[in-house]
C-alpha positions in Angstrom: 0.0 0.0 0.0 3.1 2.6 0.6 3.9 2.1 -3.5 0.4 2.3 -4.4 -0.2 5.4 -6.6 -4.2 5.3 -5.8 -3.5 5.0 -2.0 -5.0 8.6 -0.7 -4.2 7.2 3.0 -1.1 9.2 4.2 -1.0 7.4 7.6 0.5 4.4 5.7 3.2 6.3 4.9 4.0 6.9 8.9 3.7 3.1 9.5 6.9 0.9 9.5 6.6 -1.7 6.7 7.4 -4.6 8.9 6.4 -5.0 12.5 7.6 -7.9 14.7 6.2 -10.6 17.1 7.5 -7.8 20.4 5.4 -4.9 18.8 2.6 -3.9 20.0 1.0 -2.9 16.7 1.9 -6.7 15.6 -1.3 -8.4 13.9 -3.3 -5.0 14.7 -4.8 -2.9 12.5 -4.1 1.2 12.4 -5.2 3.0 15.1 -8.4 4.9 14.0 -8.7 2.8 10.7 -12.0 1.2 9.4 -10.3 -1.9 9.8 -9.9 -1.3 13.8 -13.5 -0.1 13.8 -14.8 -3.2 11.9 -12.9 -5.4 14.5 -14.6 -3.9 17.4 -18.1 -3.6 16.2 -17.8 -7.6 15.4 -16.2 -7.9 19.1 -19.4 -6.0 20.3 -21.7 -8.1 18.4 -20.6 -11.4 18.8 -20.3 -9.9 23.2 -24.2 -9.8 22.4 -24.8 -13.2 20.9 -22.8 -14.3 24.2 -25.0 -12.5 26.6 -28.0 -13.8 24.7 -26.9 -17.4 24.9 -26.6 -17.4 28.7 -29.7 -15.8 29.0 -31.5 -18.8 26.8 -29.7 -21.3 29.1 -31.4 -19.5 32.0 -34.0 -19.8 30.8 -34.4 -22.9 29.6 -32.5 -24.8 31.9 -33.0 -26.3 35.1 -31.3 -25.5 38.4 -29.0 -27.7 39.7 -28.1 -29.1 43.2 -24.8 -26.7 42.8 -27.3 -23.6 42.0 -26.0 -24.0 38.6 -28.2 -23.7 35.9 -28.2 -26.6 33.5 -29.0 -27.9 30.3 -28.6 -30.2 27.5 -26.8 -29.8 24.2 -29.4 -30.9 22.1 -32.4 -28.7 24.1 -30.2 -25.9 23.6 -29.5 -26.2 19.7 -33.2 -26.6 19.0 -34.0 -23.6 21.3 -31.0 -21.2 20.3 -30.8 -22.6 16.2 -33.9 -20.6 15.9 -32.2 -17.4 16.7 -28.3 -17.9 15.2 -26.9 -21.1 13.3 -23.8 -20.0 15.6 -24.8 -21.6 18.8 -21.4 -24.2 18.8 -19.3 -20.9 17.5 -20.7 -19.1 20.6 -20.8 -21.7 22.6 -16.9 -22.5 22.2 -16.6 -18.0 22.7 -18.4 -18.2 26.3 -16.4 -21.1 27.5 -13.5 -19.5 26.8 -14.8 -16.4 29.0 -15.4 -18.7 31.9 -19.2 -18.2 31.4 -20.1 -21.9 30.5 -19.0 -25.1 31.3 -19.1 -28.3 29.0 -16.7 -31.3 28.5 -15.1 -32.1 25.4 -13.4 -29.9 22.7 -16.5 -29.4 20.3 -20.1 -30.7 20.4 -21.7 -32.0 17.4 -25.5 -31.8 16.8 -26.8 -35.4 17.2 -23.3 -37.4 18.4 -23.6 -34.8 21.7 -26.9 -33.7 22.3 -27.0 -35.5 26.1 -23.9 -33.4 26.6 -24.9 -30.7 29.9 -23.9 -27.6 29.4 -23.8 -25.1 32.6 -24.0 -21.8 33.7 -21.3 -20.3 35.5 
């Protein structure tokens, strides 16, 4: 993009052309760029499918002996399937945020449907 002729963008010109691994600018898009704005209105969104996940398991799932909220895999792809084709996708993104629990690295629709899935 720095030798492109039809580039109008003169913060390219300001950026290094390599970064490395240390930087932090590595593997992230300019500051104030479309690109950067892009990336945190998907963060935002996909925050929302999140919230709206848990909130399906609370309310279609039963509490535990824990106080734990539980439910199936396969109750909750045929409720949540209905709102976003997603639900493993999100799933996989709330684990990872300590909101769910589940054993195993990936359900399948079918193979795990007995799998419980709980609210933290």
């Amino acid at each position: 993009q720095k030798k492109n002729p039809f580039s109008n963008d003169n913060r390219l010109a300001s950026k290094p052309l390599h970064t490395h691994r240390g930087d932090p600018t590595y593997g992230r898009p300019l500051e104030g760029s479309r690109t950067e704005q892009r990336g945190k209105d998907a963060h935002s969104h996909v925050e929302k499918e999140v919230e709206e996940l848990c909130s399906i398991i609370k309310s279609t799932g039963q509490v535990g002996e824990d106080g734990h909220v539980s439910v199936t895999f396969g109750q909750l792809f045929e409720t949540y399937v209905t709102i976003s084709n997603k639900v493993v996708g999100i799933l996989l993104r709330a684990r990872k945020h300590g909101l769910v629990h589940f054993e195993g690295e990936m359900l399948w629709q079918g193979k795990d449907d007995g799998v419980i899935i709980t609210l933290l």
